[in-house]
C-alpha positions in Angstrom: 132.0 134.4 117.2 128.3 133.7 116.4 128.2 130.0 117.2 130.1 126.7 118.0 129.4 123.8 116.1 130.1 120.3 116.4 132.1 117.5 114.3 129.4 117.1 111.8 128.9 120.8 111.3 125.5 120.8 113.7 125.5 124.0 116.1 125.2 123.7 119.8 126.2 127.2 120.9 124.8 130.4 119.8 125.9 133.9 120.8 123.9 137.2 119.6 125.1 140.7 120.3 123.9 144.4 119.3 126.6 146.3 117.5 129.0 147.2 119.9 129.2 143.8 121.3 127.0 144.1 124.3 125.3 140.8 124.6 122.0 139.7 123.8 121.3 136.1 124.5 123.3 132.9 125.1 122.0 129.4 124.0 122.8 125.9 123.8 121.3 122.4 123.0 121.7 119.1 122.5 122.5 117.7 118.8 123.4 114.1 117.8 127.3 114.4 119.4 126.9 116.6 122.0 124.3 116.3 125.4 122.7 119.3 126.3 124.6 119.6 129.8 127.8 119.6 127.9 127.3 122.0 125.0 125.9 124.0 128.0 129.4 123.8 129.9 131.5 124.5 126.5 129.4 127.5 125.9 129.6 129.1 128.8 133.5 128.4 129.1 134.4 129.3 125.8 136.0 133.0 125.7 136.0 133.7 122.3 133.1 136.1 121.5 132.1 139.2 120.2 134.2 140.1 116.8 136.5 137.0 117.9 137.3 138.7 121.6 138.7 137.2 124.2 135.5 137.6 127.1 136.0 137.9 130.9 132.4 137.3 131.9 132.9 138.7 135.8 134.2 141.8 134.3 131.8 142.1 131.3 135.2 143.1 129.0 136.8 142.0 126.1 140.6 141.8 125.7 141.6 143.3 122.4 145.3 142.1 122.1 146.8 145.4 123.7 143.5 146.7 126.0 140.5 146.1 127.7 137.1 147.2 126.2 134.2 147.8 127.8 131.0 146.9 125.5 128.5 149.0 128.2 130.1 152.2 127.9 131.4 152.0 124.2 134.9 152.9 125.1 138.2 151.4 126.0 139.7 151.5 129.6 142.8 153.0 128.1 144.6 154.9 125.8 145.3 153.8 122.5 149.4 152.6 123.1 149.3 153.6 119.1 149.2 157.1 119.7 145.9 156.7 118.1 145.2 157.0 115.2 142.5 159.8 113.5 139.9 158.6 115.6 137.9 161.6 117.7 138.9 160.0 121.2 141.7 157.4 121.9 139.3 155.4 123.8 136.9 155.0 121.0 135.7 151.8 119.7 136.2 151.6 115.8 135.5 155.2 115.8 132.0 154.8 116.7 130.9 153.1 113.7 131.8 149.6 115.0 129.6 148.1 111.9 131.1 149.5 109.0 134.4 149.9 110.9 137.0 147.0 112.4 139.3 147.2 115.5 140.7 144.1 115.9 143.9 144.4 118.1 142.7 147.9 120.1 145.0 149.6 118.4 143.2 151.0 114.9 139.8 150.7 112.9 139.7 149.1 109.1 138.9 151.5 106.9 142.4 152.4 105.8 143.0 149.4 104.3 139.9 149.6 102.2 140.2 153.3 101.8 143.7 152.1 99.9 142.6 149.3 98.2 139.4 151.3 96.5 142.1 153.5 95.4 144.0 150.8 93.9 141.3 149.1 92.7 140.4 152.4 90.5 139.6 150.6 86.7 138.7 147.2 87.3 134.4 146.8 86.9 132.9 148.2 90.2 131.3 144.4 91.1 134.2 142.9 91.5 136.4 146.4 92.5 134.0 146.0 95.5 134.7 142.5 96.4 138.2 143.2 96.4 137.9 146.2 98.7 135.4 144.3 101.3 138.2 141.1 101.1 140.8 143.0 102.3 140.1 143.2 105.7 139.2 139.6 105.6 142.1 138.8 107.2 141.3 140.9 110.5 137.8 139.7 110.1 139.0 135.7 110.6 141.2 136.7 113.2 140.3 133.9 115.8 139.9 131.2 113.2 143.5 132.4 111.9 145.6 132.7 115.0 143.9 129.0 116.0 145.4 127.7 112.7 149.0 130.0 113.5 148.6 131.7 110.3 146.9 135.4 111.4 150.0 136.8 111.7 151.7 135.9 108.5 149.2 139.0 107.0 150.2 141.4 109.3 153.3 140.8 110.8 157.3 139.4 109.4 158.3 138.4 113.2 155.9 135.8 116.0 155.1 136.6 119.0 157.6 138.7 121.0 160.3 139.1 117.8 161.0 142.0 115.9 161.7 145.6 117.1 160.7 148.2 119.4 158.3 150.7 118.4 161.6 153.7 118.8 163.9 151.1 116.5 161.3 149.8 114.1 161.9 150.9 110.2 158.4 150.7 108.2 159.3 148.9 104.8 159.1 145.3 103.0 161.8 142.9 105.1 164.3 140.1 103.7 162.0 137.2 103.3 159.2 139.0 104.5 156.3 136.9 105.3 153.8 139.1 104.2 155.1 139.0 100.7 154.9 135.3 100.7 151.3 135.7 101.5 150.1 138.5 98.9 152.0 136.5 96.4 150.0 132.6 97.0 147.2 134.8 97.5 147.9 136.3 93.7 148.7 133.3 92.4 145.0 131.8 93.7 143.9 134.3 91.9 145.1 133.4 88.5 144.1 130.5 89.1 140.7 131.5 89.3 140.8 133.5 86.5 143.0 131.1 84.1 141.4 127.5 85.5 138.1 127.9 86.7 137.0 131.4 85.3 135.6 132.3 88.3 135.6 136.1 88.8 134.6 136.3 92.2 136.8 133.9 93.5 139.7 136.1 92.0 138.7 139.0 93.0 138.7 137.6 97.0 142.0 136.6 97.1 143.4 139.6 95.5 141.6 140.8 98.7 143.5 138.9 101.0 146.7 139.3 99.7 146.4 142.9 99.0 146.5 143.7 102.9 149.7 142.0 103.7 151.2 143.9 101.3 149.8 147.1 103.4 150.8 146.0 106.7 154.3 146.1 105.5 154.1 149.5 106.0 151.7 149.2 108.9 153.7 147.7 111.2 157.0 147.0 109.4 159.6 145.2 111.8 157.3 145.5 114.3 156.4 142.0 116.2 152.9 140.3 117.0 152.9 141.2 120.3 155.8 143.9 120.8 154.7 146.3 123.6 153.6 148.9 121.1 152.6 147.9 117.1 153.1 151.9 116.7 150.0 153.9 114.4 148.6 152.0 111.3 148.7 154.0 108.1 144.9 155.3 108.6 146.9 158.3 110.3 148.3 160.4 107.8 149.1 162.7 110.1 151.6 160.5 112.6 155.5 160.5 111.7 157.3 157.3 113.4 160.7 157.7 114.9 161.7 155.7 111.4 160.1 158.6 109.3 162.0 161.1 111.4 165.5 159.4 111.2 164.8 159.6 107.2 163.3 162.9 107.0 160.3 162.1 105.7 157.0 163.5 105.6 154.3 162.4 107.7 151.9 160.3 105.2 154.6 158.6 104.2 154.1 155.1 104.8 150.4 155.6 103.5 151.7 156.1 100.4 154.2 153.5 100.1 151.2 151.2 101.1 149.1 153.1 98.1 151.7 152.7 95.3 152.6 148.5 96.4 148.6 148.1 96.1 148.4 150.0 92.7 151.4 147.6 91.5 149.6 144.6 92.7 146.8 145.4 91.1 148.5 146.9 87.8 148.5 143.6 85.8 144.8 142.3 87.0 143.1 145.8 85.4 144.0 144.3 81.7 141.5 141.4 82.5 138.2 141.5 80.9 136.5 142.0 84.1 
């Protein structure tokens, strides 16, 4: 959260920060709907900050969905509940690269999904293979706009709020109805649209960007819920089996590579397009 703005689009809050979300400045002013003294009040009252945060000012931390981080030291308060998840500490912040990395529940860091999606993306013109790949975290990257709207966890997750399964009881594949389906598929079908309609190239290659990480999270998290107790290891960690994996007997990586071959199918028809 970089700034608040008004109904006619005019700022009155602005929040600066260094990388790792330590902050820099807080202002406010007046504009043509808002008096100074009140844009000062909303700005100091609003909790939404750094990388879209929720901010407890007398503690200086930011709650990440399942813990507390702590900007001045770099680190998290606690474990990762994910078993964490490749990174060199479990208290790490996005693996400390928190600019070309994203961590937007405390639990794991972006670059799988665009590690998968580059992989998938392997043929189509490297302009638009690019925009793909930065799009697909998009959806972690709007996550406070999105969960205002209701709609964040449609990309990541089939169940609301405390539904779903239990980390022990959760099985890691694509659900009856699953809502991330219904996502990557309007996102595909934007995208054609863009390509057919309007010829716009970049425009297509975004929302294959979006809907190509709902598709992941199937595997990501499964049966999981939004805010089940634990979401269990993303499929950055090649290395972690899941109690699922073990009942099936298979190997641990496995769930990456489901995630790998339902991008590469996504993605199969779009490479024939004159890019």
């Amino acid at each position: 959260m970089r700034e608040l703005t008004d109904e006619s689009g005019a700022a009155f809050a602005h929040y600066a920060y260094d990388a790792y979300g330590r902050s820099l400045a807080t202002d406010s002013r007046a504009t043509s709907l808002i008096t100074a003294a009140v844009a000062a009040r909303v700005a100091e009252a609003n909790v939404l900050r750094y990388a879209g945060c929720c901010y407890d000012e007398p503690s200086g931390l930011y709650y990440l969905s399942q813990r507390y981080y702590d900007p001045q030291t770099m680190c998290f308060l606690s474990k990762d509940p994910a078993r964490a998840d490749g990174e060199q500490s479990a208290y790490q912040y996005c693996g400390g690269d928190p600019v070309g990395k994203l961590d937007p529940s405390g639990e794991w860091y972006a670059w799988g999904h665009r590690e998968i999606t580059r992989a998938a993306a392997a043929g189509i013109k490297k302009r638009y293979a690019d925009i793909i790949v930065q799009y697909s975290t998009w959806a972690d990257e709007k996550r406070s706009s999105l969960m205002l709207q209701r709609d964040w966890y449609r990309y990541h997750f089939h169940h609301l709020w405390t539904g779903g399964d239990g980390y022990d009881k959760a099985v890691f594949v694509e659900l009856k109805g699953d809502r991330r389906r219904r996502k990557a598929s309007a996102h595909f079908a934007a995208a054609c649209h863009q390509w057919d309609v309007r010829r716009d190239k970049v425009n297509a290659a975004r929302e294959l960007g979006k809907g190509i990480h709902a598709l992941q999270d199937m595997h990501a998290h499964g049966s999981l819920g939004q805010h089940g107790l634990l979401k269990g290891p993303s499929v950055d960690n090649r290395a972690t089996v899941t109690p699922y994996e073990r009942r099936k007997g298979y190997a641990a990586g496995w769930r990456y590579w489901q995630s790998v071959a339902k991008s590469q199918k996504y993605l199969a028809g779009v490479r024939k397009w004159s890019w």
